[in-house]
C-alpha positions as CSV (number, residue, x, y, z in Angstrom):
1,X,0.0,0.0,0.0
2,X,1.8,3.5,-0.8
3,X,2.0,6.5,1.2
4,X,0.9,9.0,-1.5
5,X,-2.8,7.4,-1.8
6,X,-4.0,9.1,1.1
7,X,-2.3,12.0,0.2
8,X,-5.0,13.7,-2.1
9,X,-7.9,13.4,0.3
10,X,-6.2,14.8,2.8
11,X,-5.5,17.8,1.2
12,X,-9.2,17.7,0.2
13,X,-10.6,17.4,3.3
14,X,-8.1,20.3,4.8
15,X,-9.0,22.6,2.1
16,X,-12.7,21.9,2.9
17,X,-12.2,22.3,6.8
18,X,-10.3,25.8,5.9
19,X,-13.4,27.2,3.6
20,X,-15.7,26.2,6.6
21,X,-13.5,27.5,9.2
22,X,-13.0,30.5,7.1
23,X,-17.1,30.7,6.4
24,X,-17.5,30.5,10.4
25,X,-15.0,33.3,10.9
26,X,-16.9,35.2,8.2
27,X,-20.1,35.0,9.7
28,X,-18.6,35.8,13.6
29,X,-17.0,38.6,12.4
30,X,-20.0,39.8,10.7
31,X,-21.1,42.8,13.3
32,X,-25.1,44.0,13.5
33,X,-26.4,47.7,11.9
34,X,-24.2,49.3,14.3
35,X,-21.2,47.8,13.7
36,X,-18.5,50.7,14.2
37,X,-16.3,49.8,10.8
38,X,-14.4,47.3,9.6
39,X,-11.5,47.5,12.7
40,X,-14.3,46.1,14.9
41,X,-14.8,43.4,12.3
42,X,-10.7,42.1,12.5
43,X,-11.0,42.2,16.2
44,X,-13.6,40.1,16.2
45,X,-12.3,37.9,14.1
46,X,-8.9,37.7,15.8
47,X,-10.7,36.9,18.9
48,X,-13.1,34.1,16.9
49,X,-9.5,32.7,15.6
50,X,-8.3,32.7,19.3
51,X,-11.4,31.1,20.8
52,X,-11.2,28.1,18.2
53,X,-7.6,27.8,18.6
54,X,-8.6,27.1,22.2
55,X,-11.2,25.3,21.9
56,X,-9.6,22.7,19.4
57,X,-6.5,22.5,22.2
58,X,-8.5,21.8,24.8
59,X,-10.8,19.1,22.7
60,X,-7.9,17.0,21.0
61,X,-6.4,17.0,25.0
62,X,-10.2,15.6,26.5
63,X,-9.8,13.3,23.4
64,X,-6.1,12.2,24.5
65,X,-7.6,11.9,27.7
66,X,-10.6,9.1,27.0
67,X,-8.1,7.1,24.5
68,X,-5.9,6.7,27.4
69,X,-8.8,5.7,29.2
70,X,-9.7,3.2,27.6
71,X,-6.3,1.2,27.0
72,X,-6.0,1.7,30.4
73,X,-9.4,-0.8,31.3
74,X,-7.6,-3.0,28.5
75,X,-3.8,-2.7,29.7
76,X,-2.8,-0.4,32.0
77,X,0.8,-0.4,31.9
78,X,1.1,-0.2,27.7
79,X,-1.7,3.1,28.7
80,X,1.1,3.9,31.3
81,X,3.6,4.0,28.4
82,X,1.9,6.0,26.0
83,X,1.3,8.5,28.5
84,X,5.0,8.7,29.0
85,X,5.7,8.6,25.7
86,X,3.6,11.6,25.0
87,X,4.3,13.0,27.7
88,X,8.3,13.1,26.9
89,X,7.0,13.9,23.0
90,X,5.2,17.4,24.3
91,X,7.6,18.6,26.4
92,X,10.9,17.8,24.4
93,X,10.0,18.5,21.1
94,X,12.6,16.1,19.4
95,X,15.3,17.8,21.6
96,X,15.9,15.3,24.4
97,X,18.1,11.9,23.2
């Protein structure tokens, strides 16, 4: 199986994920009749961009979370070991030996 047949979905599915992220960003920025200008707009915008990168943080760590959870009900210590090893792969960054 090769590598490179998963490659052009992926970049489907990330260019489709940007257009909706981009709509959603659109449509939060978008301000009522008395919207002061178009400054109001990129702040709220910036803060819509800050809010989702939050947000997507904070789910892919509950989602971290539950996997572990459940290897641990299957086998705790391989759990324990993925939890080191990600562990060791957040903080180091490929800079540790």
């Amino acid at each position: 199986m090769q590598n490179n047949s998963f490659k052009v979905p992926l970049i489907q599915s990330a260019i489709l994920l940007g257009v909706v992220i981009l709509l959603l960003a659109i449509v939060a920025s978008s301000g009522g009749e008395n919207s002061p200008g178009f400054f109001s707009s990129v702040g709220n915008l910036i803060l819509f961009c800050i809010g989702m990168s939050v947000s997507l943080i904070v789910s892919i760590a509950i989602l971290f979370g539950v996997f572990l959870a459940a290897v641990a009900m299957v086998a705790p210590d391989q759990a324990a070991s993925m939890a080191a090893h990600i562990k060791r792969s957040f903080i180091c960054q490929n800079q540790c030996s």
